[in-house]
C-alpha positions in Angstrom: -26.4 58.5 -26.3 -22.7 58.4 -27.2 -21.4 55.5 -24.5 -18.8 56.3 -22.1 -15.1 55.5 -22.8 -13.8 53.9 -20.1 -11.4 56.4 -18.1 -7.3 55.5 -19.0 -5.8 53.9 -15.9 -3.5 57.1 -14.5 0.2 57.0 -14.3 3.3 59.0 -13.1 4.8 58.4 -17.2 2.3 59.5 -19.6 4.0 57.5 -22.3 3.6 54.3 -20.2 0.7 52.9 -22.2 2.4 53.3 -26.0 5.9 52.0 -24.5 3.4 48.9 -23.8 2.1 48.6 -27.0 5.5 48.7 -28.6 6.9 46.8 -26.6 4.2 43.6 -27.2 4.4 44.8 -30.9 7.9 43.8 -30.9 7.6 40.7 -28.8 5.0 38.7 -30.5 6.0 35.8 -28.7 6.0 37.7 -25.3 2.1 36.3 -24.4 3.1 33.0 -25.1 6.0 33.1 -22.6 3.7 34.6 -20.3 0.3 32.7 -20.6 -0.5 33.5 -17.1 -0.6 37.2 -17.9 -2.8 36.2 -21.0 -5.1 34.4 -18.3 -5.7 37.0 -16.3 -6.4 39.7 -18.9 -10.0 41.0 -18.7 -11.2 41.7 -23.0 -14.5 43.3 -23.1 -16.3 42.6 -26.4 -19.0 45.3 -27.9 -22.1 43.2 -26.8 -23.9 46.0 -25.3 -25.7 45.3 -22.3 -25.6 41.5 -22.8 -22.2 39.2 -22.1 -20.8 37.6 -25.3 -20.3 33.8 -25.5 -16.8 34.0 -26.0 -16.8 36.7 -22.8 -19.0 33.6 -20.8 -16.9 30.7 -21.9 -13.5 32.3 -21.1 -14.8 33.3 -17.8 -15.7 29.5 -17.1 -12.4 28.4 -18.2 -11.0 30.6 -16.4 -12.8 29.4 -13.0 -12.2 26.2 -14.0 -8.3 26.7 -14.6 -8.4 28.3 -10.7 -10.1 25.6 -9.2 -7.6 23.2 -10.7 -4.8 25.1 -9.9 -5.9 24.9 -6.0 -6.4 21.4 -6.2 -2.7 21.1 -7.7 -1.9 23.1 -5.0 -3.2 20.6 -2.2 -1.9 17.8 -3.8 1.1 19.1 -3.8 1.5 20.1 -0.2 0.3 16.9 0.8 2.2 15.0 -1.1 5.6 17.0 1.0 3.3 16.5 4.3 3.6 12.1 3.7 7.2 12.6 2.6 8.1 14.9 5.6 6.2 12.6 8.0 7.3 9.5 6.3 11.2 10.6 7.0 10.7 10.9 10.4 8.7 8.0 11.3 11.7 6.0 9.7 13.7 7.5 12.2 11.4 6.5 14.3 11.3 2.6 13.2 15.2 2.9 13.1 15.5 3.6 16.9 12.9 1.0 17.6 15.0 -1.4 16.3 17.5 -0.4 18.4 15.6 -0.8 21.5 16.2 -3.1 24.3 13.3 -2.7 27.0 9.5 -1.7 27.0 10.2 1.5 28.8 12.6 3.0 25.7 10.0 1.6 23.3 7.1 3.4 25.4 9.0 6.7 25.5 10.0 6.2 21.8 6.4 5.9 20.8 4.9 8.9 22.9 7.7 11.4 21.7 7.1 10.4 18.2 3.7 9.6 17.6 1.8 12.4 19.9 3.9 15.6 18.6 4.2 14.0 14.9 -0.1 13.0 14.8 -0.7 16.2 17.1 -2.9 14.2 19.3 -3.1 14.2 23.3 -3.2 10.3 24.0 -0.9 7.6 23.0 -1.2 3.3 24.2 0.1 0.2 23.3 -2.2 -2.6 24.9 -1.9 -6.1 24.0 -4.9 -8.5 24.3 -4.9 -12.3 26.0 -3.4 -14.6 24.2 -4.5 -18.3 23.4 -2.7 -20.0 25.8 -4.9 -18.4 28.4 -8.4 -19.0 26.9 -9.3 -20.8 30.3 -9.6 -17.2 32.2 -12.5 -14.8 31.2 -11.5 -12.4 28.5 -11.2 -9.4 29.9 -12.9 -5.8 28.5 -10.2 -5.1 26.4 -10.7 -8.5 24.0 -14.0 -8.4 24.3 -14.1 -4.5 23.1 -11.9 -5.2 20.1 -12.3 -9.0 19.5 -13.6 -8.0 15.7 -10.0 -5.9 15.3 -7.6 -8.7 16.1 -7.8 -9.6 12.8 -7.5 -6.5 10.9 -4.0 -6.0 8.3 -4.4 -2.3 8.2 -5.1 0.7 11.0 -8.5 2.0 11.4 -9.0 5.8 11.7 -12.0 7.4 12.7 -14.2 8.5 15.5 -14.0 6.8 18.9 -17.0 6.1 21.0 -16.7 6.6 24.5 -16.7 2.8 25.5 -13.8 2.1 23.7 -12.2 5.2 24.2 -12.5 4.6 28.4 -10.9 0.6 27.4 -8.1 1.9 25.5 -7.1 5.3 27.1 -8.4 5.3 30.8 -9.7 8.0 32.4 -8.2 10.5 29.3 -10.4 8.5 26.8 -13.6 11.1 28.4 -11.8 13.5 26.2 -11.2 11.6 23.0 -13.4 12.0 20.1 -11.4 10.4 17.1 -8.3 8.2 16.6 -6.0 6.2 14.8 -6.1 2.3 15.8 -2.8 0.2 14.5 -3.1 -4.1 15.0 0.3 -5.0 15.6 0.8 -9.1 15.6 3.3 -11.5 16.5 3.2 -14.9 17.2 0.6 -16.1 20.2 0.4 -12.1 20.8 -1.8 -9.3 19.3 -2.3 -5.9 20.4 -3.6 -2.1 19.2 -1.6 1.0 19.4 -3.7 3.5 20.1 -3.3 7.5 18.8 -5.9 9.3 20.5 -7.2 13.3 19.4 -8.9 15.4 21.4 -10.5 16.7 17.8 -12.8 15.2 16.1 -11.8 15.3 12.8 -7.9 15.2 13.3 -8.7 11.5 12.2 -11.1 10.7 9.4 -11.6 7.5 7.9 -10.5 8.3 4.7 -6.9 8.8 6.1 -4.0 7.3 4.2 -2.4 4.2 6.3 0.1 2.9 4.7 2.9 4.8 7.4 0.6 3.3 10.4 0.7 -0.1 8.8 4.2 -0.3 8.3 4.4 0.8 12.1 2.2 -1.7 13.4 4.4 -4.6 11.3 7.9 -3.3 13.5 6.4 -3.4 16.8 4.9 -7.1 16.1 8.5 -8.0 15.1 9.5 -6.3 18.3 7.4 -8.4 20.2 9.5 -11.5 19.6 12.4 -9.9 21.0 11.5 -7.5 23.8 8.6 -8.7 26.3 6.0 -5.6 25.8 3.2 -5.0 28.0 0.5 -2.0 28.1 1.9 1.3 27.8 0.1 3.9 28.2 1.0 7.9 27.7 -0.9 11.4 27.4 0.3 14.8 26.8 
């Protein structure tokens, strides 16, 4: 049985196809300017019914090119993601420096922090300090005694215990957030980014920008007397 030719691809010039093939005949270097086009071409070798090794290997290369071209990709747009949110929290840092009372810092924080982290729940709570030992510690240093300690944030889910301490009556609704220690001398605290999505923080999040954060508001502290603050979308 003679095997079927494979029907020409139609088109509104019938010379199309030989202006093609002089045209790569006189560009020889036309596939090596264009190796994405060389990628993509589809060359059928006359194995019969069976696919060719060279037809197999080039299609796994070919996968695997893809694949890394998509990772690429993500890097790449998360890598402008950090940099974009990196700009503005520097903004941000630069008008906390500026500040003069809680209440600015407060509304500094809450403007920033919930649009930039897209989260519904925002607080800055500082735990008892040393000089008052001889009272009970209250919920709050008892809940996070373990995190005073801590150089960098902690991002992850939030059980409800915690997220009832730190948030209030909005931490029902909180399933994962980002926890900064911020220090200064005889004070400590947490700032608190709460999500009403589980995975909007994961614990394999990048810090760094939170640490950095945490760092100015402990410097803060030795110049602006801060209590809790509290905010939610």
């Amino acid at each position: 049985m003679t095997p079927i030719e494979p029907t020409p691809v139609a088109t509104e010039d019938p010379n199309l196809e030989s202006k093609v093939i002089d045209y790569l005949l006189s560009d020889p270097t036309f596939f090596a300017r264009n190796q994405k086009v060389l990628a993509a071409l589809e060359i059928p070798h006359d194995s019969g019914a069976a696919v060719s090794l060279i037809e197999q290997q080039v299609r796994l290369l070919r996968k695997q090119l893809e694949a890394e071209r998509h990772r690429l990709t993500h890097l790449i747009s998360r890598a402008r993601e950090y940099e974009a949110l990196s700009g503005r929290l520097h903004h941000l840092v630069l008008k906390l420096i500026a500040a003069q009372d809680s209440q600015q810092i407060c509304a500094l924080l809450k403007d920033a922090l919930l649009t930039e982290f897209s989260a519904e729940a925002m607080t800055l709570k500082l735990f008892q300090t040393e000089d008052e030992s001889g009272t009970r510690a209250d919920p709050l240093t008892l809940a996070f005694r373990d995190f005073v300690d801590r150089h960098h944030a902690l991002c992850g889910p939030l059980n409800a215990e915690k997220a009832q301490i730190l948030f209030g009556e909005a931490g029902a609704a909180i399933r994962s957030a980002a926890l900064v220690p911020v220090r200064a001398d005889g004070h400590a605290g947490v700032l608190a980014i709460g999500s009403h999505d589980g995975e909007r923080f994961r614990p394999d999040m990048g810090t760094e920008l939170l640490d950095r954060l945490g760092e100015i508001l402990g410097q803060k502290l030795h110049v602006v007397p801060l209590g809790h603050c509290d905010e939610t979308t």
